[in-house]
C-alpha positions in Angstrom: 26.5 -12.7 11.3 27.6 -16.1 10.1 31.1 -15.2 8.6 32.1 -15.9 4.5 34.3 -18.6 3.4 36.4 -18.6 0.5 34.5 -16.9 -2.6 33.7 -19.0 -4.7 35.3 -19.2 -8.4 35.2 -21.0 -11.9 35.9 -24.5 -10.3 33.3 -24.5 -7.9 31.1 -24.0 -10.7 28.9 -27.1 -12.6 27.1 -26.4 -15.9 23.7 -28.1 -16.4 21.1 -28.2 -18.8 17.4 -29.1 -17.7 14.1 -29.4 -19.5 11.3 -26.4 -18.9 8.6 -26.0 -21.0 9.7 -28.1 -23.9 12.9 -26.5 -24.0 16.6 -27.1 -23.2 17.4 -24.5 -20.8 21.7 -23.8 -19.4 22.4 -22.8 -16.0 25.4 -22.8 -13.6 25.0 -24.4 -10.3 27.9 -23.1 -7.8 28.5 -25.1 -5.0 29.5 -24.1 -1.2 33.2 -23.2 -0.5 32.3 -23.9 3.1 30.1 -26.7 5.4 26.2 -25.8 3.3 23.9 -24.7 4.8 21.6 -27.1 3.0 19.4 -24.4 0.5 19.5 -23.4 -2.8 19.5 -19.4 -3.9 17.8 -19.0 -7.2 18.7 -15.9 -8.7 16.3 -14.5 -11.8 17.5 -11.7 -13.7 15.8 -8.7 -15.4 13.7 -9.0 -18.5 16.0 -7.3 -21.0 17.4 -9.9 -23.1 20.1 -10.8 -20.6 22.0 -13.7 -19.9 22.6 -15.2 -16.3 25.5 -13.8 -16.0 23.8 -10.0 -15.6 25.2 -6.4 -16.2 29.0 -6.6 -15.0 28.2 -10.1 -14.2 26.3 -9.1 -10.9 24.9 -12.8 -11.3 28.0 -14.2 -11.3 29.6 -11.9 -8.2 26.3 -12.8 -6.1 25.7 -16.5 -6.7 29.8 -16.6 -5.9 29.6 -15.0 -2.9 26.3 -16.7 -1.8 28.9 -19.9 -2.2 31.0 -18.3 0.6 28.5 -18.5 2.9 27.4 -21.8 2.6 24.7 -21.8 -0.1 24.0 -23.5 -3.4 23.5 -20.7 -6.1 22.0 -21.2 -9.4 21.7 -19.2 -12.1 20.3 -20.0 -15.7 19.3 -18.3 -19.2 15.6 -18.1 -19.9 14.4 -20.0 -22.6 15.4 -18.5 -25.9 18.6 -16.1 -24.6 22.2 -17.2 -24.1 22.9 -21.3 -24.1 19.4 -21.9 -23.9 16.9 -23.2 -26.2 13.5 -21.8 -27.3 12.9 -18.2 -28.8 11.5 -15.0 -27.0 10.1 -11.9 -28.7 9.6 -9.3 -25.4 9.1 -10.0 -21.7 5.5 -9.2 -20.4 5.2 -8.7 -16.7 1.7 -10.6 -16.9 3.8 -13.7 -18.4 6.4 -14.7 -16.1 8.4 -17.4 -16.7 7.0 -20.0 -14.3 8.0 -23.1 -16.1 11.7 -21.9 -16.6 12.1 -21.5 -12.7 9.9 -24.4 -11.5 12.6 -26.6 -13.9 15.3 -25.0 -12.4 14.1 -25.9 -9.2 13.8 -29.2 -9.9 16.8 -29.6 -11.1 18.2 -28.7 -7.7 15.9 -31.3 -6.3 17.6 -34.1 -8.3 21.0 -33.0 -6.3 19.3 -33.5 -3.0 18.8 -30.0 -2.4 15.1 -28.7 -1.2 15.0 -25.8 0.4 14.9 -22.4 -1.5 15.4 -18.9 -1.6 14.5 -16.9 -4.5 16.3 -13.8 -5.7 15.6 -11.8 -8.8 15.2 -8.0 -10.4 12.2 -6.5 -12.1 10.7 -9.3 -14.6 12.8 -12.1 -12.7 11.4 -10.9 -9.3 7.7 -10.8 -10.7 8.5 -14.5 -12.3 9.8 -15.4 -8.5 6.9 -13.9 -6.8 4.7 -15.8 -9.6 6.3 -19.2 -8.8 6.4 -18.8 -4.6 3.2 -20.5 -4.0 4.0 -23.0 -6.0 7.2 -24.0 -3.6 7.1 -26.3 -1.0 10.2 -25.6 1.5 10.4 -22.0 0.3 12.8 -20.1 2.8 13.3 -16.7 1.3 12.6 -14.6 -1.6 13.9 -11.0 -2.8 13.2 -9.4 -5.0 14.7 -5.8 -6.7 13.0 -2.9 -8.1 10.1 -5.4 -8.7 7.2 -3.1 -10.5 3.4 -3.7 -9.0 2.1 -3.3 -12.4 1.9 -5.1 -15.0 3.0 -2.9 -18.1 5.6 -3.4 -20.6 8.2 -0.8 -20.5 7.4 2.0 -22.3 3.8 1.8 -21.9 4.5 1.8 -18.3 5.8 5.4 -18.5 2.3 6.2 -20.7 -0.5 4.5 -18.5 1.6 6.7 -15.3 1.1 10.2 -17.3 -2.4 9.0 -18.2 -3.7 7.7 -14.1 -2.2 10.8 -13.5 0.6 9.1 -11.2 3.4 10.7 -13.7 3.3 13.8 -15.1 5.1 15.0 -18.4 7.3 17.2 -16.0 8.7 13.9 -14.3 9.4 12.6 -17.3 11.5 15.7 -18.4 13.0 16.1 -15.0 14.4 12.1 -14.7 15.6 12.0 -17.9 13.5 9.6 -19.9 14.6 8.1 -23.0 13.7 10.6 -26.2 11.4 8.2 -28.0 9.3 7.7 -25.4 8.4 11.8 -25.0 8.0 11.6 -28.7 5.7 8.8 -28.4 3.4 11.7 -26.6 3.6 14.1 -29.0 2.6 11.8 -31.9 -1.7 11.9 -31.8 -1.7 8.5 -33.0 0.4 6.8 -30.3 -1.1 9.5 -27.7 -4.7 7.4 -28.3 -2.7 4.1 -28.3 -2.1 5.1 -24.8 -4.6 6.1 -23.0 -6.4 2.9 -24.3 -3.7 1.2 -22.8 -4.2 3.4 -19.7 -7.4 2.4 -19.7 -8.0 -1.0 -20.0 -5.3 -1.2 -17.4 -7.3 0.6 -15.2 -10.3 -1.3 -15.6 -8.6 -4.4 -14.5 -7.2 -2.8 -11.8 -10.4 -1.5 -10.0 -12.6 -4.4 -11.3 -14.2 -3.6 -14.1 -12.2 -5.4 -16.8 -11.4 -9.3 -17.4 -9.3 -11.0 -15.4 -10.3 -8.8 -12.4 -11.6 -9.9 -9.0 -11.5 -6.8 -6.7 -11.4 -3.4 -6.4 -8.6 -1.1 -5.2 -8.4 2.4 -4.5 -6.7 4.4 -7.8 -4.5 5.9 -5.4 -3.1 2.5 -3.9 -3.3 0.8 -7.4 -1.3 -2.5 -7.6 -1.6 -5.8 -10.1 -3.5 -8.4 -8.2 -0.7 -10.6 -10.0 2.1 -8.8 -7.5 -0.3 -8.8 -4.6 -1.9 -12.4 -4.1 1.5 -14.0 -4.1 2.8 -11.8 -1.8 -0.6 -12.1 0.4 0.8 -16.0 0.0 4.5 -14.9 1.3 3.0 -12.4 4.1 0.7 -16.0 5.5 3.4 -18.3 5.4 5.6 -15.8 7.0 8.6 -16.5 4.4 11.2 -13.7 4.8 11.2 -11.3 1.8 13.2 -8.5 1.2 11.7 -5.7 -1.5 14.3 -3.5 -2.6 14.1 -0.2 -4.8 16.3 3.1 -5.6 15.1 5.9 -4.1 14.9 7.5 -7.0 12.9 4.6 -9.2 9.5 4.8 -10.5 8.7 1.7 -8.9 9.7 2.9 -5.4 7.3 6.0 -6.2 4.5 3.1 -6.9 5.1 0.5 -4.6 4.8 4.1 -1.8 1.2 4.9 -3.0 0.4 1.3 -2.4 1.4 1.0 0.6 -1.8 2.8 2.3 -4.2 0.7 0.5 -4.2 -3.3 0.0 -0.2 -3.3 0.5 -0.9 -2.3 4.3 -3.2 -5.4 5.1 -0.7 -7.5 3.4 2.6 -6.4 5.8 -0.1 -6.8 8.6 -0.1 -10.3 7.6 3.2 -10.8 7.6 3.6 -9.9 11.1 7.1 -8.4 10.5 8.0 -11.0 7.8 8.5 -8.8 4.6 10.7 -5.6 4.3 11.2 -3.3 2.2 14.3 -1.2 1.9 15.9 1.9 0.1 18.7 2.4 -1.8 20.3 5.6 -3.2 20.0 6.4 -6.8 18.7 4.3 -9.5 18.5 0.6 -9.2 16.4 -0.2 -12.0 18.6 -1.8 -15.1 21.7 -1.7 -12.6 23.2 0.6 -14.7 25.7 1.5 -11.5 28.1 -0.6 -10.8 28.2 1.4 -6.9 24.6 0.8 -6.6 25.1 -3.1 -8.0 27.7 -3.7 -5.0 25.3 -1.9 -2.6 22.7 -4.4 -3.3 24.7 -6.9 -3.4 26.1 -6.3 -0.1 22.4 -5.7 1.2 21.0 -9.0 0.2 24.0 -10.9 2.0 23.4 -9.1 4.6 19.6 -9.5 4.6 20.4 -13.6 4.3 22.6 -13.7 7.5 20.1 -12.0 9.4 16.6 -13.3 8.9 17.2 -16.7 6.1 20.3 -18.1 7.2 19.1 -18.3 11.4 15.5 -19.9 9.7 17.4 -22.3 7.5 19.8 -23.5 10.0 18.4 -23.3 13.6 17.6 -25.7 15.3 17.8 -28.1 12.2 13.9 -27.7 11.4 12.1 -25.8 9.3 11.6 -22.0 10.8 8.1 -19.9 11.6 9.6 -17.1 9.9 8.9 -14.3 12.7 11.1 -11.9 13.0 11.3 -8.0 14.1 9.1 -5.2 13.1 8.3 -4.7 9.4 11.0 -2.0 8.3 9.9 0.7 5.8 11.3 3.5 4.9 8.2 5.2 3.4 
C-alpha cells in the first residue's frame, strides 16, 4: 500500500468556478500534499439538496485525504445548491447531472490533469456511472449505495411493495419514514402508485418507451445503471460498488445479480467489485459507517487504481483478481 502524506488542509485548497450547462457552477480543487500521482478524484455527492461539502463534511475528509496520497480531489455544488448557479426542484435518478460533471472535468483538464477517477453516493454515483463512457482516460469509478432503479425516493419504496420485492412488513420492520406508510393507506395515492409501479415495470421488461430489452422481474435493473456499467465491465476500469448490508439497494442490486448483472461481472473479468458494509449507508446518517467507507475507498485506490495509474508510467489494462462479492 502506497503510504499517506500529510493530510491535506484549507491551504491546499483552490476555489474555482466553471461553466456547465449555462450555469456558473463552485467547486474546490485540493491539491497533493505529496509527489501526484498525476489523476484527478471526482467525488459526486447524494441527491438531497447537499452541498460539496456532504453530511459531517465527508466530502471534505475524503477529497483531503485523497490529497495525502497523491491525488487531485475535486469536489463541487450542483447547479442550483450552495455557491452555484442555476435552480433545482428534485433530483430524478433518470436525469443525472452529466453536464455538471463533464464541466467539472474539464476544468481539471485546463490544469493539465487527465486522468480520472470518479467517486459518488446514490444520485452522484448514478450521475458518475451516466458520464463514464463519456471519459477518455477514465481510471476508476465508485460508487455508494448506488440504486439500479430509477425511482424518486418515495416512490421507490411504493413501486418495491407493488413488484412485490418489498412488502409492507419490511417497511414496518426497517423503520420507514411515517408519511410514506400513510401514503399506502390513502386510496388515492395507493392508485398513484401502482401506476407508477407499473409503467416502471413496463420499461423495465420492454414493453414501455424508452425500452430496448427484456429482463427477468426477478433480476430487474434500469438499463440506465446497466449499459454504463456493461461500458465499465469492457474497458476493464476498476469499480468499486458499495452498499450497507442492511440497505434496500443492497437487497436490489442481490436479485440482480443472477440475471443481466452476472454477464456484466463476466465481462469484467475481475474488474468490478462489490462490497459490504455493516448497517445503513444510504444518507450517511453514521458518522462510524461514513469513516468505514471512507477508509474502504482509500483502501480500494491503493490496491487496484493507484498500481493502474502509476505502473509502469502507461495507461493500465485494468485486470486484476477475482470479482469479490459478498452475495
Amino acid at each position: 500500500m502506497r503510504p499517506e502524506g500529510p493530510t491535506a488542509t484549507t491551504g491546499d485548497e483552490t476555489p474555482v468556478f466553471f461553466d456547465a450547462g449555462g450555469h456558473r457552477l463552485f467547486g474546490i480543487i485540493t491539491s497533493p500534499t505529496v509527489q501526484p500521482v498525476g489523476a484527478a478524484v471526482v467525488t459526486l455527492t447524494a441527491g438531497a439538496m447537499t452541498t460539496s461539502v456532504g453530511r459531517n463534511q465527508f466530502f471534505v475528509r475524503l477529497c483531503r485525504r485523497l490529497a495525502a496520497a497523491g491525488y487531485h480531489a475535486m469536489r463541487f455544488d450542483y447547479h442550483g445548491l450552495g455557491e452555484s448557479e442555476g435552480e433545482i426542484e428534485t433530483f430524478r435518478l433518470h436525469e443525472p447531472f452529466v453536464e455538471d460533471l463533464m464541466g467539472a472535468l474539464r476544468t481539471l483538464r485546463t490544469r493539465g490533469v487527465n486522468r480520472f477517477v470518479l467517486v459518488g453516493t446514490c444520485f452522484g454515483g448514478r450521475t458518475a456511472l451516466s458520464c463514464a463512457p463519456q471519459v477518455d482516460r477514465l481510471e476508476g469509478l465508485a460508487g455508494i449505495s448506488v440504486p439500479i432503479l430509477d425511482f424518486e425516493k418515495d416512490d421507490a419504496i411504493a413501486t418495491r411493495v407493488a413488484l412485490g420485492t418489498m412488502s409492507l412488513g419490511d417497511i414496518a420492520r426497517r423503520a420507514i419514514r411515517p408519511h410514506v406508510i400513510r401514503g399506502f393507506l390513502d386510496q388515492g395515492r395507493r392508485r398513484a402508485y401502482t401506476r407508477i409501479a407499473k409503467a416502471e415495470w413496463r420499461r423495465l421488461i420492454g414493453n414501455g418507451p424508452g425500452s430496448s430489452r427484456r429482463v427477468r422481474p426477478q433480476s430487474a435493473v434500469s438499463l440506465r445503471f446497466l449499459e454504463p456499467l456493461q461500458s465499465l465491465a469492457l474497458r476493464r476500469v476498476p469499480t468499486l460498488l458499495m452498499y450497507g448490508d442492511q440497505d434496500e439497494e443492497w437487497r436490489d442490486i442481490r436479485r440482480a445479480a443472477g440475471g443481466p448483472l452476472s454477464d456484466v461481472f463476466a465481462e469484467g473479468r475481475g474488474s468490478i467489485e462489490i462490497a459490504t458494509l455493516s448497517g445503513i449507508l444510504q444518507g450517511f446518517v453514521e458518522v462510524q459507517n461514513q469513516n468505514a467507507v471512507l477508509e474502504r475507498l482509500l483502501g480500494w485506490l491503493h490496491e487496484r487504481v493507484t498500481p493502474r495509474v502509476v505502473g509502469s508510467g502507461q495507461e493500465g489494462d485494468g485486470h486484476g483478481g477475482p470479482i469479490q462479492r459478498a452475495i
